[in-house]
N, C-alpha and C positions, 0 to 999 in steps of 0.2 A: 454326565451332564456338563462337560468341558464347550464352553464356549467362545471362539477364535474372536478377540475386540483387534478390526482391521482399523488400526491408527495413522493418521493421515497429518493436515494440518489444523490437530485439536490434541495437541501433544501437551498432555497436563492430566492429571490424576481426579481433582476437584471440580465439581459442576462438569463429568465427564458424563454425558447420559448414556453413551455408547457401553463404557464401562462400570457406572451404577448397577447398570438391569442387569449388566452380565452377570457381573459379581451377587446378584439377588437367585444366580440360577448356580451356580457353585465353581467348580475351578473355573479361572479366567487365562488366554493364551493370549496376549498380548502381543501381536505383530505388525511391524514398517515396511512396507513394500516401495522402494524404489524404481518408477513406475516409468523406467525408461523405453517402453514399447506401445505406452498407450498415447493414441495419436493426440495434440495437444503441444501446450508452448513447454520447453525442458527451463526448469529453472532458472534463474542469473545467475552469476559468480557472487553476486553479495546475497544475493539466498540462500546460496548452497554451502558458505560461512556459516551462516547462522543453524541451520539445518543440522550441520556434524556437531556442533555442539550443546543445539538442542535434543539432540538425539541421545548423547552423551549425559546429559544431567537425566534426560527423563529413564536411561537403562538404569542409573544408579537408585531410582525413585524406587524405582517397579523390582530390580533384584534381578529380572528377565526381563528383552523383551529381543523378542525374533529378530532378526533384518534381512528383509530377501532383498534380491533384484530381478527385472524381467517382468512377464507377461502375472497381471494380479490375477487371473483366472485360473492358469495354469497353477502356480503356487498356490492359492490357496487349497485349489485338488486334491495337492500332493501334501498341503499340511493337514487336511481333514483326513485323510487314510493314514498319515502316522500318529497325529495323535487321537485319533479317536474318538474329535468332536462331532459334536450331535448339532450345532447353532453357531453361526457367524453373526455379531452386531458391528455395526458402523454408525458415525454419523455421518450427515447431509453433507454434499457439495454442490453448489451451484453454476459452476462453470460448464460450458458443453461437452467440454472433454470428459470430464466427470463424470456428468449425469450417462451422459450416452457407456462409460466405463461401469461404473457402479449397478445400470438398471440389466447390462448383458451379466453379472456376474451375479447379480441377486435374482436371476430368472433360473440361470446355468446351475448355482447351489439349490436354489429352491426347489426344483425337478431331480437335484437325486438326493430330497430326502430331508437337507437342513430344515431347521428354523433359523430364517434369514430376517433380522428387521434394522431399518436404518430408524436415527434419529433427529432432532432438532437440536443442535449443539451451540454453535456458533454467528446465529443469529437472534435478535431479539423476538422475531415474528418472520414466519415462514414467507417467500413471497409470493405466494399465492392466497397467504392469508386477509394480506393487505388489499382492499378492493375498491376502487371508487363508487361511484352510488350507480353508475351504469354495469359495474361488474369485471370491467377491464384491469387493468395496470395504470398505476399511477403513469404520469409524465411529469410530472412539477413537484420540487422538494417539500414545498411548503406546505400545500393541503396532503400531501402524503405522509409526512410526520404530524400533522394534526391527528389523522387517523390512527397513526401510530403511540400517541400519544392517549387517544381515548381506548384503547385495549390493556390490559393486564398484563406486565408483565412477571413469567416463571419466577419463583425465588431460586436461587444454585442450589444445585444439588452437592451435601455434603459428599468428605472423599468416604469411597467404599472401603468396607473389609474386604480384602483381595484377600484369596489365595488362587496364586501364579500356578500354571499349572508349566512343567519345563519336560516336554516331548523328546530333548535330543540337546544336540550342540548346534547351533548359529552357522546356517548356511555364509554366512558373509559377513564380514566384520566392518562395524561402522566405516574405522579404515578404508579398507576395500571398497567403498561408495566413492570415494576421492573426489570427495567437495571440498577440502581445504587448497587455495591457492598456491603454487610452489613457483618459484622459477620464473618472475620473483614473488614474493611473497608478500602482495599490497596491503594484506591485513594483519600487517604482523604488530599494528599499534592499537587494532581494535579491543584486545582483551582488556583492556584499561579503558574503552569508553562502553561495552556492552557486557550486558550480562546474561546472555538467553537462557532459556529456561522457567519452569513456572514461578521457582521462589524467585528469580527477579524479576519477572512481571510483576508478581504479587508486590513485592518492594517500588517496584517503583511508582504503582497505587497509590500506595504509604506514602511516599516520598511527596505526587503531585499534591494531594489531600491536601497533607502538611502545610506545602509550603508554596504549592501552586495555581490552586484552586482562585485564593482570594484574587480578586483582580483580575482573573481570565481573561474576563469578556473583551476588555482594551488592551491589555497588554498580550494578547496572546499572537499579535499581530507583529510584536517587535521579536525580530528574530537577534536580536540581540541581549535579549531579556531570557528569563527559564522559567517565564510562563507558560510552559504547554505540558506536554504527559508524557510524550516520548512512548507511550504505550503501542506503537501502531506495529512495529516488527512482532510485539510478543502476541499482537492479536490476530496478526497475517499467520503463524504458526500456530495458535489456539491455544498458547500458553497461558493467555489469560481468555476469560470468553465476556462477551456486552452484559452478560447477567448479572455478573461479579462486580462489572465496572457500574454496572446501573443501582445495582443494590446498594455497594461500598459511597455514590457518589449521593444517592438517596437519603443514606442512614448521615453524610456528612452538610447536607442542606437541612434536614432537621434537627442537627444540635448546634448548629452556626447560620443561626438564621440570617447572617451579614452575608453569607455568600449564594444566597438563594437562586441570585442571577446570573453569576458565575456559574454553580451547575447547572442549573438550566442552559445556559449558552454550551456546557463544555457537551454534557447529554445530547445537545442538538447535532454537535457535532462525529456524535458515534452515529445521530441517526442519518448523514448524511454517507454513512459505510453502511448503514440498513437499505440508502435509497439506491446506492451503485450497484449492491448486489441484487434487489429487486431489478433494477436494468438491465442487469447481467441476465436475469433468469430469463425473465419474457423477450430480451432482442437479443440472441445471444451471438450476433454478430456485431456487437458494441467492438470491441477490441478490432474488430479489420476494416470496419465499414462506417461511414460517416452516418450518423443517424439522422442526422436531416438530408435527404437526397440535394438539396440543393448544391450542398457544399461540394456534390462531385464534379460539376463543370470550374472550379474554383483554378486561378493557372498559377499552380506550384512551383517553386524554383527548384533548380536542382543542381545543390553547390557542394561540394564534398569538402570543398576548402572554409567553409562557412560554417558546416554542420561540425567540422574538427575542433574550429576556434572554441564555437559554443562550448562543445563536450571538455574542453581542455579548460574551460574560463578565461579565454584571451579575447575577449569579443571589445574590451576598451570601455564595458559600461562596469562600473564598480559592481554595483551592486549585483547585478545577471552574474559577472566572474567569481564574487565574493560566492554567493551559493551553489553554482556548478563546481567551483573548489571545497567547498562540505562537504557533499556528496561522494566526490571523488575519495578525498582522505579518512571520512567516518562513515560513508553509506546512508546517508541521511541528510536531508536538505527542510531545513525549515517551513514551515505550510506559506507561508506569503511566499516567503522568496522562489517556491515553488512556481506560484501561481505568476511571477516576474519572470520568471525566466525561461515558464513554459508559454507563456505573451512572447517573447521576445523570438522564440524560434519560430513560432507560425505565423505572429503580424511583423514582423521585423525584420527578418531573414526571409519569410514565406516559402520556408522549407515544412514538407508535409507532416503533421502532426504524428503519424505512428514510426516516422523515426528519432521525437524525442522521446515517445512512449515506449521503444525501445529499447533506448539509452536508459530510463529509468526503470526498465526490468531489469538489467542487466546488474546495474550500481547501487538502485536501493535494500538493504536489509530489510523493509518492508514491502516490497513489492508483490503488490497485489493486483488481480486480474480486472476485477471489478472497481475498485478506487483508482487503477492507474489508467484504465480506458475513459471510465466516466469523466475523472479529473481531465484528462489531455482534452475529451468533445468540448466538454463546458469552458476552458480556455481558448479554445479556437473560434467556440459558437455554432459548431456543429451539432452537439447532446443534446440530450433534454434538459428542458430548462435552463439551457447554457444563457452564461455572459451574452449580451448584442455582440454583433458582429463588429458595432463600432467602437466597443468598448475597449480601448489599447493603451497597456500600462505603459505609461514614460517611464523604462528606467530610472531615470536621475530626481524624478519628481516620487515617484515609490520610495528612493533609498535613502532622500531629504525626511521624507516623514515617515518612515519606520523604522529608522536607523539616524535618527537625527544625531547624536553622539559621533556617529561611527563607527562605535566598535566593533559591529561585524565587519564591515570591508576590513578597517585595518586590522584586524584578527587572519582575514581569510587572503588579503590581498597585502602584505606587509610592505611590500615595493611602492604603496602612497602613506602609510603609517605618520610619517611625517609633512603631509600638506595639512593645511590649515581645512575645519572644518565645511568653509562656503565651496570650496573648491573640492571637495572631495569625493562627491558622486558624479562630479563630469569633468575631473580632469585637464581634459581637452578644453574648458573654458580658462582654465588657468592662466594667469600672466606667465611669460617665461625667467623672472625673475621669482615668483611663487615657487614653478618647477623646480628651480635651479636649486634654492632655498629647502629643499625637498628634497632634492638628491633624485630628481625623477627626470628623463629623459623619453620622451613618447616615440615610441616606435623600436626602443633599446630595452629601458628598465620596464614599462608598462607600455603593452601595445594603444594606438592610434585608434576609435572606434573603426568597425567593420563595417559601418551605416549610420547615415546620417539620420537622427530620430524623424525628424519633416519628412526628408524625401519616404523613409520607409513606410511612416503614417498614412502618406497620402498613395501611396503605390498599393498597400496592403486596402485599402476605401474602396481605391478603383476596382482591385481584385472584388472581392463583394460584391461589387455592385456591374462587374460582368458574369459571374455567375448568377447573382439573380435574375439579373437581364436571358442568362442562355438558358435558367429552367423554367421561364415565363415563356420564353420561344417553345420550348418542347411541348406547353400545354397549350399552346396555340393550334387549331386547327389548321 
């Protein structure tokens, strides 16, 4: 009664349903298939960081766990005839790669003979569970988390009694996956800011509770502050799953009733990863394709020397530099500063959105398919439920009020560390006796903006408002 748990990204032992039920049927084969032939987007370099070392902690959890590479059909074949299994469990994926991956492999085993069953892991509510009163798919956050909101959620599932079932020796050794960076080595500082794995997911739960929670709701805004959770890479890998985080956040609004609004705010906030992936499910051309058809007539620029600056943080706006230099250095970029400098590339530059969405699959340790699609449409105003189209964060006016101190720019941007407060999110307004004072030189020590905030403003309006104009023609008779 050896059962194959196919583990993916739901790497964690606890509130694991893939691995509860197996383990409820008797030896459990715990195996990671590096799934470089199934068609779909191949990981980023800051995912595949995090990956060997989640990978890493969760071998040492388990005692065993497999790791193949190649075709997951093929392999799993050849591991059901050595070891003997009689049933493969998995949990759910949402993506189309996945789905279309997972439904040819649960048809293929189930025809010779398994008991094949997937499960509901890593979201709060299945999305198709979620219905509007016509039957369809949400499109708007807000009555979709109300709905969400009036259903029950799972309590986690404790960890099971495993016993590991060990077939053989390890086709392939973590190693041999070669997701750590070499040559050079960009994350060779990161072991000191992350800790993947279940037990620091779990820790760092602890950790927001403690000392994060209070206050949320306002302060989660200042990317200068350590108001936020930092949970989002351990939940893109399944290290921690929304039931834990909904349970743990639950049990900590009913004994601090002071922060009842903080969880609620922070809850709202996982369920807006419940609303991407519901997006994900039902259009699941969110990641290539603008969801509002409008925004296809939109006229893109196309600047290679422009899209470099952004990526590099030399764009000359503090703030935009300040957070694309996070990311670069920790793989991680603050949720506002996010949302500035994902503005800044489509209305500013009016360089096309899936090649910042790019940029952040590649650099974030959290990068996710579903949050990093939906987040880029809802910035540009293309998604559902996205920002207006008019809506275009000023730089300098963002990084005056959520960073009013300064301390992230001059953390992330130390070449202004020394100008004076008023002067510090636009530089370029500076006196040149400020500069001087400063040790700042524009165009040497800190670049010259790359666009003028007006002109971009009003160029980025026009854009808009000739696409609407050219998908109002095409409905014309």
């Amino acid at each position: 009664m050896t059962t194959i748990v196919w583990l993916r990204k739901d790497l964690r032992i606890c509130d694991n349903p893939a691995l509860f039920h197996a383990a409820q049927r008797g030896p459990v084969l715990p195996v990671f298939i590096h799934e470089r032939t199934v068609p779909g987007r191949p990981l980023g370099a800051a995912s595949k960081w995090w990956l060997h070392h989640s990978l890493v902690k969760l071998r040492a959890q388990l005692g065993t766990l497999i790791i193949l590479q190649g075709d997951p059909l093929a392999l799993l074949r050849d591991l059901v005839h050595r070891s003997g299994a009689d049933a493969a469990y998995w949990n759910r994926r949402y993506d189309p790669a996945g789905i279309a991956c997972d439904t040819a492999v649960k048809s293929q085993l189930g025809s010779a003979g398994l008991e094949v069953q997937s499960f509901k892991a890593n979201v709060l509510h299945e999305p198709w569970e979620v219905k509007t009163g016509a039957g369809g798919p949400f499109k708007v956050y807000s009555p979709f988390w109300r709905a969400c909101l009036a259903r029950p959620v799972e309590a986690p599932l404790p960890a099971p009694d495993l016993t590991i079932s060990r077939p053989g020796e390890q086709e392939v050794s973590i190693d041999d996956l070669a997701l750590l960076p070499t040559r050079p080595n960009w994350a060779a500082s990161w072991d000191r800011l992350w800790t993947p794995g279940e037990a620091g997911g779990q820790h760092r739960l602890d950790e927001f509770l403690q000392s994060g929670l209070k206050g949320y709701g306002e302060k989660r805004n200042r990317p200068d502050l350590t108001n936020v959770s930092r949970l989002s890479p351990h939940l893109a890998f399944g290290e921690i799953s929304p039931r834990q985080i909904w349970a743990r956040t639950q049990f900590a609004i009913a004994a601090h009733r002071d922060v009842q609004k903080d969880g609620s705010k922070f809850l709202s906030e996982v369920g807006w990863r419940e609303f991407s992936n519901h997006l994900l499910f039902h259009f699941p051309s969110l990641p290539e394709k603008n969801w509002k058809p409008t925004f296809d007539a939109y006229p893109w620029r196309e600047s290679r020397d422009d899209l470099a600056a952004w990526q590099r943080g030399m764009t000359g706006y503090p703030m935009v530099d300040a957070a694309m230099r996070e990311l670069w250095h920790t793989g991680y970029m603050h949720n506002r500063a996010r949302m500035v400098a994902a503005s800044f590339l489509v209305k500013h530059l009016r360089i096309h959105w899936t090649h910042g969405e790019a940029w952040f699959w590649d650099t974030l340790v959290d990068a996710d398919l579903a949050n990093n699609s939906a987040g880029w449409q809802w910035v540009t105003g293309s998604g559902a439920d996205a920002a207006p189209y008019f809506r275009i964060f000023n730089p300098v006016t963002q990084g005056r009020k959520f960073d009013p101190d300064g301390a992230y720019v001059r953390h992330w941007c130390p070449q202004l560390a020394r100008l004076e407060n008023k002067y510090l999110h636009a530089p370029f307004e500076a006196p040149p006796a400020a500069l001087s004072q400063a040790g700042i030189v524009l165009g040497e020590t800190y670049p010259r903006p790359i666009v003028d905030h007006g002109a971009a403003r009003a160029a980025a309006l026009a854009g808009y408002k000739h696409a609407q104009q050219e998908a109002a023609g095409q409905l014309t008779p």
